[in-house]
MARFI-318745 format. One record per residue (C-alpha): residue number from 0; residue in one letter; x, z, y. Coordinates in Angstrom, 2 decimals, padded with zeros to 5 digits. Each point is the difference from the previous one (the first is absolute). Example, Ala and Ser with C-alpha at 12.3 -4.5 7.8 and 13.67 -1.06 7.14 Angstrom:
BEGIN
seq / type / X / Z / Y
0 / A / 012.30 / 007.80 / -004.50
1 / S / 001.37 / -000.66 / 003.44
END
This chain:
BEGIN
seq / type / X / Z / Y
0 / X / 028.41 / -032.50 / 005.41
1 / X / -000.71 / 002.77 / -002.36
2 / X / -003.45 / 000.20 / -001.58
3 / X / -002.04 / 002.69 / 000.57
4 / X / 000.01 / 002.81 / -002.33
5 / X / -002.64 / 000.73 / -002.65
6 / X / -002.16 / 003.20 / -000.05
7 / X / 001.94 / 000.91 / -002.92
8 / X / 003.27 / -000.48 / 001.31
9 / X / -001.00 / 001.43 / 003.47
10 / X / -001.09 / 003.32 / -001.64
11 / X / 002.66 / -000.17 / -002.48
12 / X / 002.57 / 000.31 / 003.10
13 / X / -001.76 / 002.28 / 001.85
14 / X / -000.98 / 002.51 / -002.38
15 / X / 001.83 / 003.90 / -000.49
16 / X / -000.29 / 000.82 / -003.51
17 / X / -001.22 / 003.44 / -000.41
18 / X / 002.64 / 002.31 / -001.98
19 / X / -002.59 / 003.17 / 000.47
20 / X / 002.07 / 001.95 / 002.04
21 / X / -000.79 / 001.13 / 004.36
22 / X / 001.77 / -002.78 / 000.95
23 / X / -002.97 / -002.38 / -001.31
24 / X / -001.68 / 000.94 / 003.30
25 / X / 002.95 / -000.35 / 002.54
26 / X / -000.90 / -003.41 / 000.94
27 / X / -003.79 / 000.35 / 000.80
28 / X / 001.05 / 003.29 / 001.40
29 / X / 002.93 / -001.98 / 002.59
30 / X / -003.33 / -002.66 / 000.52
31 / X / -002.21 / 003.53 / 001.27
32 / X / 002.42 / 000.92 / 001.87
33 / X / -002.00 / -000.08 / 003.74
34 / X / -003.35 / -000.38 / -001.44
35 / X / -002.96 / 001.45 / 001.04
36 / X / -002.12 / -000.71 / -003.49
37 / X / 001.26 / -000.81 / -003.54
38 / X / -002.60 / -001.19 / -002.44
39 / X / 000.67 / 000.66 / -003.41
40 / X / -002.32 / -002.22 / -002.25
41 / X / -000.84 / -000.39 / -004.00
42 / X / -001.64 / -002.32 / -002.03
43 / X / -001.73 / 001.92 / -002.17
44 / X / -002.13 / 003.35 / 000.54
45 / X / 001.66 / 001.63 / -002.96
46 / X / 003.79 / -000.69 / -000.57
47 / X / 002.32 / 003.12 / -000.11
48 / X / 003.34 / -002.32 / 000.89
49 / X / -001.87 / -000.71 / 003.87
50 / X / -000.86 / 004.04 / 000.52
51 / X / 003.16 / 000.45 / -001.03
52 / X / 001.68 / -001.97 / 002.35
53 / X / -001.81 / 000.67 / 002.77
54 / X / 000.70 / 003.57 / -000.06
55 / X / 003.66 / -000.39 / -000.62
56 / X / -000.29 / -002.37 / 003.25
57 / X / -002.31 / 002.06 / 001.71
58 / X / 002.47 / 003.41 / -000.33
59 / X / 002.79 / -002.17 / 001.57
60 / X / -002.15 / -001.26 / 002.93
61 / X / -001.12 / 003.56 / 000.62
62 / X / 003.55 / 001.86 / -000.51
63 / X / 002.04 / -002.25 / 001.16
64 / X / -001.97 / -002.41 / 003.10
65 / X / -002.62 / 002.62 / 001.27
66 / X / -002.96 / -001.56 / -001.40
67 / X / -002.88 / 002.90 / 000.25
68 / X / -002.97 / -001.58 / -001.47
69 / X / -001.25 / -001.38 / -003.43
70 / X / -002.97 / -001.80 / 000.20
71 / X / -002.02 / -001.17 / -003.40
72 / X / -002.69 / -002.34 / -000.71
73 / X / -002.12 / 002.71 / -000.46
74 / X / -003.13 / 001.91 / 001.32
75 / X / 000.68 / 001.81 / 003.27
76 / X / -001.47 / 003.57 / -001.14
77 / X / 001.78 / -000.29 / -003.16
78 / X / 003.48 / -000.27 / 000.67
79 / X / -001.01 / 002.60 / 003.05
80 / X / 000.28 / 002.35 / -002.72
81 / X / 003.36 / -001.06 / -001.16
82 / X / 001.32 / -000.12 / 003.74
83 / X / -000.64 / 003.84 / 000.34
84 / X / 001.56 / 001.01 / -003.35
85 / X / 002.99 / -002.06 / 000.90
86 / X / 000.39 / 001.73 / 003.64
87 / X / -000.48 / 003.38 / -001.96
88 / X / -003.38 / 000.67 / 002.16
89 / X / -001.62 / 000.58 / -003.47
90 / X / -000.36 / 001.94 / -003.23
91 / X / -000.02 / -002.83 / -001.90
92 / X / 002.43 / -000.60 / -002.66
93 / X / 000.95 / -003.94 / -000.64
94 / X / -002.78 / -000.55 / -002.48
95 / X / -002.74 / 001.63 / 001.85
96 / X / 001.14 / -001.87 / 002.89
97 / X / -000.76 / -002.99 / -001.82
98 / X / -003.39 / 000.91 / -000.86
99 / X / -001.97 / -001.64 / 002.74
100 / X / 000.56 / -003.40 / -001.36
101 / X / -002.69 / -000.22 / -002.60
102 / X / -001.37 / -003.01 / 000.37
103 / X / 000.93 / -002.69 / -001.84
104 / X / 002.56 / -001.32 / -000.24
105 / X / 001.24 / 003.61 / -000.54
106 / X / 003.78 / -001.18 / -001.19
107 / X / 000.76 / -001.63 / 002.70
108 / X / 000.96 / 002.86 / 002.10
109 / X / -000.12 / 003.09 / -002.86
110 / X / 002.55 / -001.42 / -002.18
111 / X / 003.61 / 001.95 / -000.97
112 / X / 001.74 / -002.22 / 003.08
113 / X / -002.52 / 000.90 / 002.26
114 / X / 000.34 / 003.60 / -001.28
115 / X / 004.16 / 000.21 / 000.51
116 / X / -000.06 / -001.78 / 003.36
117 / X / -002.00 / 002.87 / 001.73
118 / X / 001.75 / 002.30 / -001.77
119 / X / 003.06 / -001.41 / 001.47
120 / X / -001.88 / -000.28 / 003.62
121 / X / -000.98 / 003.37 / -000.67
122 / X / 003.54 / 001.38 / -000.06
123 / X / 001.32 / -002.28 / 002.41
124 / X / -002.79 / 001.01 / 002.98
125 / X / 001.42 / 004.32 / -000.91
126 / X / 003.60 / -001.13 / 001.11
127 / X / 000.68 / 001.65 / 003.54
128 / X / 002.48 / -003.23 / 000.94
129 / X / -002.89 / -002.20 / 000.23
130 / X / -001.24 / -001.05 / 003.70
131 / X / -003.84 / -000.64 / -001.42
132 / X / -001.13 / 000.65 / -003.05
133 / X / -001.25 / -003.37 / -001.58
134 / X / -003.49 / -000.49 / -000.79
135 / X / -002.25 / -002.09 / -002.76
136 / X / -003.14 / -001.93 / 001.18
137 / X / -002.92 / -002.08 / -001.22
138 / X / -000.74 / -003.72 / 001.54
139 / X / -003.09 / -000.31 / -002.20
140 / X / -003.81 / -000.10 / 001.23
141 / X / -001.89 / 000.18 / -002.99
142 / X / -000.19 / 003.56 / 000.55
143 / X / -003.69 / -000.35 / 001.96
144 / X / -001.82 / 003.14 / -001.12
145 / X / 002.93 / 002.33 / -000.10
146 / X / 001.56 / -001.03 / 003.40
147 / X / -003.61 / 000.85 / 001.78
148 / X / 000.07 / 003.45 / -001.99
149 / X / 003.50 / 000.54 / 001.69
150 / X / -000.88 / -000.68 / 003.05
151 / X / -003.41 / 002.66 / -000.03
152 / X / 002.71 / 002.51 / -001.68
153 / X / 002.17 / -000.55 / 002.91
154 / X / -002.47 / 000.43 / 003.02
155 / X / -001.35 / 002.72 / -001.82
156 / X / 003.22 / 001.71 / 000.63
157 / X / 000.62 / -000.82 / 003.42
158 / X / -003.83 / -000.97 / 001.67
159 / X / -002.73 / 001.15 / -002.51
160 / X / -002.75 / -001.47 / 002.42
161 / X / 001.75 / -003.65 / -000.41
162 / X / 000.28 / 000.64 / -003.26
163 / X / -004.02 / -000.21 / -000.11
164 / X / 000.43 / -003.25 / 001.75
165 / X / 002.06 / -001.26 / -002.26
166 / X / -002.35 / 000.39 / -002.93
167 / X / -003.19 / -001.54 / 001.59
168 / X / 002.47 / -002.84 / 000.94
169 / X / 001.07 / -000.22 / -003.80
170 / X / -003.24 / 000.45 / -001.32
171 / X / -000.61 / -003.48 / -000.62
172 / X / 002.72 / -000.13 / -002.85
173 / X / -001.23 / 003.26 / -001.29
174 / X / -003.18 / -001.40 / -002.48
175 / X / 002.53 / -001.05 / -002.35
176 / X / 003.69 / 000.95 / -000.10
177 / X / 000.89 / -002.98 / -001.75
178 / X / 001.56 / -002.71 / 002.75
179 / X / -000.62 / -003.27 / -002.44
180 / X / -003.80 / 001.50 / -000.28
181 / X / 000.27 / 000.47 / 004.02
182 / X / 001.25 / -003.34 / 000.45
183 / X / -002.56 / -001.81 / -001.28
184 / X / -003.14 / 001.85 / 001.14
185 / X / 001.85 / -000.62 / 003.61
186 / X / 000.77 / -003.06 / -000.46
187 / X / -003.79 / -001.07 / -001.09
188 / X / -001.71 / 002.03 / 002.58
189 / X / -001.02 / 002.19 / -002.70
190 / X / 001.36 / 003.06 / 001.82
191 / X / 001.14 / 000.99 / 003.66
192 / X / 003.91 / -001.22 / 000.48
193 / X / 002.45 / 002.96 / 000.79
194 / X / 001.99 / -002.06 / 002.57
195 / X / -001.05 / 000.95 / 002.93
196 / X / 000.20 / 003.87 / -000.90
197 / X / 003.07 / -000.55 / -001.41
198 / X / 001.41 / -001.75 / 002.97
199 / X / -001.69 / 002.73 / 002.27
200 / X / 001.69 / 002.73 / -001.54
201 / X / 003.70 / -001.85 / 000.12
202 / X / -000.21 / -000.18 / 003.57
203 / X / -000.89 / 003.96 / 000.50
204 / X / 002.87 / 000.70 / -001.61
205 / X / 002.17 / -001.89 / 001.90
206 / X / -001.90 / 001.16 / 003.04
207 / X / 000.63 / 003.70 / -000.59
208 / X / 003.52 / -000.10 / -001.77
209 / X / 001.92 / 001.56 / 002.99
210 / X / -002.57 / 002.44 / 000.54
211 / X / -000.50 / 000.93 / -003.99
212 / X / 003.99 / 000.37 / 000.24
213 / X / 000.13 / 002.21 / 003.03
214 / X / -001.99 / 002.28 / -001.63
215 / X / 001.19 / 000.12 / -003.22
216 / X / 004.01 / -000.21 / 001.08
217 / X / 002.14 / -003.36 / -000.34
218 / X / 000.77 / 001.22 / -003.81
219 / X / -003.92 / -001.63 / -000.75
220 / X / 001.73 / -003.27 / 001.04
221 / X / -000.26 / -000.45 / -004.18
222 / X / -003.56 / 000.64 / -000.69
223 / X / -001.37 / -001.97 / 002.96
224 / X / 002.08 / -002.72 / -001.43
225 / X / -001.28 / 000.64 / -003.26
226 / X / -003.63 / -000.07 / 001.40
227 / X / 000.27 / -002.99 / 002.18
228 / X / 001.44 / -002.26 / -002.28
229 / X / -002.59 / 000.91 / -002.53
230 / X / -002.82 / -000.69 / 002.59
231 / X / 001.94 / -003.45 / 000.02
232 / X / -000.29 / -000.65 / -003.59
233 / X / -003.46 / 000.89 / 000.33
234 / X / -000.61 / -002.71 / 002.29
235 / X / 002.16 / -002.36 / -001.71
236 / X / -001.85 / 000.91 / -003.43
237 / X / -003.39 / 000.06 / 000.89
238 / X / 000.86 / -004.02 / 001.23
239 / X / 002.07 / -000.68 / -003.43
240 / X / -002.98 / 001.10 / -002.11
241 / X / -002.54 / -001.91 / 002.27
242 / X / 002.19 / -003.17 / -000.19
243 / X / 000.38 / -000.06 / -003.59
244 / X / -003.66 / -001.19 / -000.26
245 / X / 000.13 / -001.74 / 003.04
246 / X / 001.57 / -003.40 / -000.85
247 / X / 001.56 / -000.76 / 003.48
248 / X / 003.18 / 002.56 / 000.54
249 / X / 002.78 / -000.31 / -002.13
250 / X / 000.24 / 004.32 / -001.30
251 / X / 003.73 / -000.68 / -000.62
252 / X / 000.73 / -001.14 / 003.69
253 / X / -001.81 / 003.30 / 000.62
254 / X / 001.50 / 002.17 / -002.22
255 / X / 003.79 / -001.27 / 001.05
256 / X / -000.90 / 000.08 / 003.09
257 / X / -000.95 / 003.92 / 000.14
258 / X / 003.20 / 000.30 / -001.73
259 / X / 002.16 / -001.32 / 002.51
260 / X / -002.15 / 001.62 / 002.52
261 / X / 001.10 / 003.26 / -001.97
262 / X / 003.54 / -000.76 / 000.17
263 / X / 000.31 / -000.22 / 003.13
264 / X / -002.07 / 002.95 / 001.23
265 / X / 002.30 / 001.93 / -002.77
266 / X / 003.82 / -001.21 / 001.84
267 / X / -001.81 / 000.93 / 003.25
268 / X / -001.55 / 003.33 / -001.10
269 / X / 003.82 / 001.10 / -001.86
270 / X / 001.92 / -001.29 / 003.09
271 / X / -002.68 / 002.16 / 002.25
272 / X / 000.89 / 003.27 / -002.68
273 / X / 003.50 / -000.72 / 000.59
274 / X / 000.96 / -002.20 / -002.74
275 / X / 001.33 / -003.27 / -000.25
276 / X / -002.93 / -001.35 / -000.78
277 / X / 001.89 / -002.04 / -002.34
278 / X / -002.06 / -000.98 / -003.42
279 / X / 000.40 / -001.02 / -003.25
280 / X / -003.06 / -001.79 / -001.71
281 / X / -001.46 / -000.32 / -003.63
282 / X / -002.12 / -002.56 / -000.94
283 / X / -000.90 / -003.15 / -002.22
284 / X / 002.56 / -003.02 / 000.51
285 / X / -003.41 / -001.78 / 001.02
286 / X / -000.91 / 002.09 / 003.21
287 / X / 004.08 / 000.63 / 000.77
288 / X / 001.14 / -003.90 / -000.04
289 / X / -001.07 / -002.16 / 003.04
290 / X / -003.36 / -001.37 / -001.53
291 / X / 000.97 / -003.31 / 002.70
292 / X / 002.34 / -000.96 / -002.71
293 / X / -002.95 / 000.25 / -002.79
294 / X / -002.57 / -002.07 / -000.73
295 / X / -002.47 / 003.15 / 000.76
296 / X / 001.31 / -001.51 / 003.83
297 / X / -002.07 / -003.02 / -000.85
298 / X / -003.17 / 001.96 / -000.94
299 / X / 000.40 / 001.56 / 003.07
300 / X / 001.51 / 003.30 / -000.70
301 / X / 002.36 / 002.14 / 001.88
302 / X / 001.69 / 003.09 / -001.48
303 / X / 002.25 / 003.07 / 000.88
304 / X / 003.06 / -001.49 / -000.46
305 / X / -000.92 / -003.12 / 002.37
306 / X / -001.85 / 002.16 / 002.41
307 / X / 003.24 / 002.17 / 000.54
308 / X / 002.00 / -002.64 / 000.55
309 / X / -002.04 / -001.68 / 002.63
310 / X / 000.10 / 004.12 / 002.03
311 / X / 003.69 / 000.46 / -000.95
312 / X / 001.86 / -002.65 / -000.32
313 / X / 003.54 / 000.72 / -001.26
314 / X / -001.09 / 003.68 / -000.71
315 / X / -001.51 / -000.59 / -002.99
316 / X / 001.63 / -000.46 / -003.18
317 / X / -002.12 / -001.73 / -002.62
318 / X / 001.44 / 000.87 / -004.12
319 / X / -001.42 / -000.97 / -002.83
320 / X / 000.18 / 000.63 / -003.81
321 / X / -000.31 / -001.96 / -002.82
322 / X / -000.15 / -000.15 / -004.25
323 / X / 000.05 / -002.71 / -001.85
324 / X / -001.41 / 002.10 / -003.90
325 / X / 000.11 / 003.58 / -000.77
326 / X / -002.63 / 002.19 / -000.21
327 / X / -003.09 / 001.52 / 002.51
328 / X / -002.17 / 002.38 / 001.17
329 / X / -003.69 / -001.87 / 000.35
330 / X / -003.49 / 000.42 / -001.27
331 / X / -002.06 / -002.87 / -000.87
332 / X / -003.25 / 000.46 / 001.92
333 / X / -000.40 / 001.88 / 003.11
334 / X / -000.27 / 003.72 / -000.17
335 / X / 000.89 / -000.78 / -004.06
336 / X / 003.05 / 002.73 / -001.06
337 / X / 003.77 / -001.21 / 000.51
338 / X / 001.46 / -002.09 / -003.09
339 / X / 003.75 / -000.51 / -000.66
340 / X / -000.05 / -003.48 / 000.04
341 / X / 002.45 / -002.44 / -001.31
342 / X / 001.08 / -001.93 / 002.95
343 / X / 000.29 / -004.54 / -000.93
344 / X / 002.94 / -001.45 / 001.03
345 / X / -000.55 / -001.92 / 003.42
346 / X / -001.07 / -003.42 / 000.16
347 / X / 002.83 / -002.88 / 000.15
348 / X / -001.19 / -001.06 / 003.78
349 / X / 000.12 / 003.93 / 001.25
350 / X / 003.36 / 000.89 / 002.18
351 / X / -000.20 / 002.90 / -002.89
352 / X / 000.97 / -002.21 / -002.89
353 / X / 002.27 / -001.36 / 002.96
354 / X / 001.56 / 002.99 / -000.08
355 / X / 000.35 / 000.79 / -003.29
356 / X / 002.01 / -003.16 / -000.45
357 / X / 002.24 / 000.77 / 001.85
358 / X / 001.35 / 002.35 / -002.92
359 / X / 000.58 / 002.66 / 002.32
360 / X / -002.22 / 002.87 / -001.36
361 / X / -000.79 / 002.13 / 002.97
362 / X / 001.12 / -000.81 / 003.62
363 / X / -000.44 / 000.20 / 003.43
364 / X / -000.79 / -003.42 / 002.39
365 / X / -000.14 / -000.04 / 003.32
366 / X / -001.43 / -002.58 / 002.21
367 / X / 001.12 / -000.36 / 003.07
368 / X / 003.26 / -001.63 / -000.56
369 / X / 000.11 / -003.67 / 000.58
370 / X / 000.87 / -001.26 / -003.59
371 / X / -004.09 / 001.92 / -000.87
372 / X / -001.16 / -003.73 / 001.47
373 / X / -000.53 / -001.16 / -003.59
374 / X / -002.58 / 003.19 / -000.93
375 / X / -002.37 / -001.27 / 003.05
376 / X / -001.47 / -002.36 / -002.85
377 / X / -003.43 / 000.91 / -001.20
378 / X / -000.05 / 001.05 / -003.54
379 / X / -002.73 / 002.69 / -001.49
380 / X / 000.81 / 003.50 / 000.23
381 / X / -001.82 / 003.09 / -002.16
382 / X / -002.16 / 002.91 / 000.87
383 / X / -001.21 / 002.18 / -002.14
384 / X / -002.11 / 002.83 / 002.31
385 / X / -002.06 / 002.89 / -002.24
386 / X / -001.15 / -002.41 / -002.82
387 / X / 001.64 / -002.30 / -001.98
388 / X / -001.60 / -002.80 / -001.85
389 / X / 002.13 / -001.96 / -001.93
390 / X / -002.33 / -001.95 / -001.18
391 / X / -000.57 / -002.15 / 003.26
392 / X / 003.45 / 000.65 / 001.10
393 / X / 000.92 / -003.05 / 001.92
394 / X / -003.16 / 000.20 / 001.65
395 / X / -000.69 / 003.87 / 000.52
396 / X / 003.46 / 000.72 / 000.66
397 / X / 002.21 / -002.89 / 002.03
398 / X / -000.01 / -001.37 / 003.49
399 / X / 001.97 / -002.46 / 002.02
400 / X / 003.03 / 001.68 / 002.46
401 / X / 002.88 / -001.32 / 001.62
402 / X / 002.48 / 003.31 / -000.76
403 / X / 002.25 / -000.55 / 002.65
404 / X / -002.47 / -000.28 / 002.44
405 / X / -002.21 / 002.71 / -001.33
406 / X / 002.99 / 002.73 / -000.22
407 / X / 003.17 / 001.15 / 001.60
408 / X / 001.10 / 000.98 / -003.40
409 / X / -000.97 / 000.87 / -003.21
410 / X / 001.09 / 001.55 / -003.73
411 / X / -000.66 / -001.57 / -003.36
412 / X / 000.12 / 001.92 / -003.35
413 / X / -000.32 / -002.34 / -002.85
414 / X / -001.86 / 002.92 / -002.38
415 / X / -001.36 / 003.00 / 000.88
416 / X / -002.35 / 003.20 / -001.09
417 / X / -003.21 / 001.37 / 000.89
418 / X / -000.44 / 002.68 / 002.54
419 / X / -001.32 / 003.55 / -002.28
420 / X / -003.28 / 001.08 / 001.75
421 / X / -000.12 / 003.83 / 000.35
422 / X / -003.18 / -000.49 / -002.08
423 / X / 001.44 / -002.34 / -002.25
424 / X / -003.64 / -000.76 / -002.68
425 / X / 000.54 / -000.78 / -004.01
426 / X / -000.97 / -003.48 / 000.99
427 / X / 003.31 / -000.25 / 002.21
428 / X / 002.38 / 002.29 / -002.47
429 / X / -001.31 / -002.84 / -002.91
430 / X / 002.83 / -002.23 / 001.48
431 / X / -000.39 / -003.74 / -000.77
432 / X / 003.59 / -000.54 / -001.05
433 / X / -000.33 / -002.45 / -002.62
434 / X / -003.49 / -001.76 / 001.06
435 / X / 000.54 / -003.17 / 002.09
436 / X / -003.46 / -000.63 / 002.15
437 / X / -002.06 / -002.67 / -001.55
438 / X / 000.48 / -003.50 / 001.43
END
């Protein structure tokens, strides 16, 4: 009898080194092969290598599978913006089309990466080979005050007298446009809740959307979209804020939640254009891997990844990405500028000082084969969002996963570099190079 393998051994055999050439990606791309969803993770906010890759993924899934649709873990109006640049329905130019992602974290999404990929999807959409031109969308909902102004903007368009019913029914968020400020006051009676408005106006919209598109010609099929799902976020929003304060619903069930809800009105909404309704999706390793093989599972958490795979089954395709030192994007308070921040080497008991044991530099892993048994076995795994703080690193920064379990695959680059914001500060050009964090 042979023994079982160890995790090194297992992802020793298993692993594809990366030589930085297209055929990196042919695997994962032979696993997406019949896939409805591939999830493209990271595990940090702010590392070029992961933008990187996902767009040189991304291209092949769109050029050479039929993917139409890139989805981001960002605010629905925003990336709005970006969509109609990218479909050439604008006058934008790539940077302007970037410009509706000002709050913070700006560099998430306005960074060089971001910048070249639309570019790229730009280009791509003005070929006249194409069946559907592909399009770029937000999953976010933090977007509260925004979304509602959309949605007035839109009926003003198409029913001007709704539109007046639309602000009375928004009014309650109107005292102060700020939805932490909102959320509170709601919470602790200290103002009227929006909810009920909110949820009002969602359902009028869906009530009159074959009649507002008879009148206006299928080609409004985009703006009532647009409209709807922003009357959605409102909804969505106004309960985030409310339950932040609360102390009894769990806002990241709710946010990941409206995200998969999202994703799945998007592949229905591209199929019903005429598209494949076939999506690609970028977001933090945290809300892409099955949170069931996490201990956020035992706190009671759900998250995109999981949620997808309980709809879809075998149609999603869960990726992940991970570093074990380099360098990152992060700021060190909320709404505090972006840093380039040395990144520690991982701790012994991660699966990325696994990995970098394994003296194999950069490489690609999948899961699903039968000799991944080993990497079921819990062992702490990093995540580095939009701050970094090395200074409680084990416990600001680390959580329990069983990798095979929590992905169908993933890539590990032992060093990497910090994604440039478009608005890079002095603080994040003073780069840290030779300053270790203090223990």
């Amino acid at each position: 009898m042979h023994p079982a393998k160890t995790p090194l051994l297992a992802a020793r055999d298993l692993a594809s080194r990366l030589d930085g050439r297209a055929t990196d990606y042919d695997a994962l791309l032979a696993m997406a092969q019949g896939k409805s969803f591939v999830l493209l993770g990271e595990a940090t906010h702010g590392t070029q290598d992961f933008y990187r890759m996902r767009a040189d993924i991304t291209r092949r899934l769109i050029a050479e599978q039929g993917f139409d649709a890139v989805a981001i873990e960002g605010d629905w109006p925003d990336a709005w913006r970006v969509n109609r640049f990218v479909q050439g329905d604008s006058t934008d130019d790539p940077a302007s089309a970037l410009g509706d992602f000002a709050r913070f974290p700006q560099w998430m999404w306005r960074n060089r990466e971001v910048l070249e990929f639309i570019t790229w999807l730009h280009r791509f959409n003005a070929r006249s080979d194409i069946p559907e031109r592909v399009g770029f969308y937000g999953l976010d909902l933090y977007s509260l005050y925004r979304s509602a102004d959309a949605v007035i903007h839109y009926l003003e368009e198409v029913d001007p007298d709704e539109a007046q019913i639309a602000r009375r029914r928004y009014a309650a968020l109107d005292h102060v446009r700020e939805p932490q400020v909102y959320g509170y006051q709601a919470a602790f009676g200290q103002r009227p809740a929006a909810h009920e408005g909110a949820v009002a106006q969602l359902l009028q919209l869906r009530a009159e959307a074959e009649g507002y598109l008879k009148r206006n010609g299928l080609t409004a099929i985009d703006a009532h979209f647009f409209a709807e799902r922003n009357a959605q976020v409102v909804v969505n929003a106004e309960i985030y804020y409310r339950a932040m304060f609360g102390g009894r619903v769990n806002t990241w069930n709710l946010r990941d939640a409206h995200m998969r809800d999202t994703l799945l009105a998007l592949a229905e909404y591209r199929a019903r254009r005429g598209g494949s309704g076939r999506i690609v999706v970028w977001a933090h390793n945290s809300h892409l891997g099955d949170a069931r093989a996490t201990e956020s599972h035992r706190r009671g958490e759900w998250n995109l990844g999981q949620l997808m795979r309980q709809e879809t089954g075998e149609k999603t395709l869960l990726v992940g990405f991970t570093t074990y030192t380099g360098y990152v994007s992060a700021a060190s308070e909320w709404d505090g500028e972006a840093e380039h921040k040395w990144v520690r080497p991982a701790l012994r008991d991660s699966y990325e000082h696994l990995f970098h044991t394994t003296g194999l530099d950069r490489f690609f892993l999948p899961l699903r084969d039968a000799g991944a048994e080993a990497l079921r076995e819990p062992m702490l795994q990093r995540a580095i969002g939009v701050l970094y703080l090395p200074q409680t690193e084990r416990a600001s920064h680390y959580f329990e996963v069983s990798l095979a379990q929590q992905f169908d695959a993933v890539f590990h680059l032992d060093e990497t570099a910090a994604v440039e914001p478009l608005d890079a500060s002095s603080q994040w050009h003073r780069r840290p190079d030779t300053v270790e964090p203090v223990a």
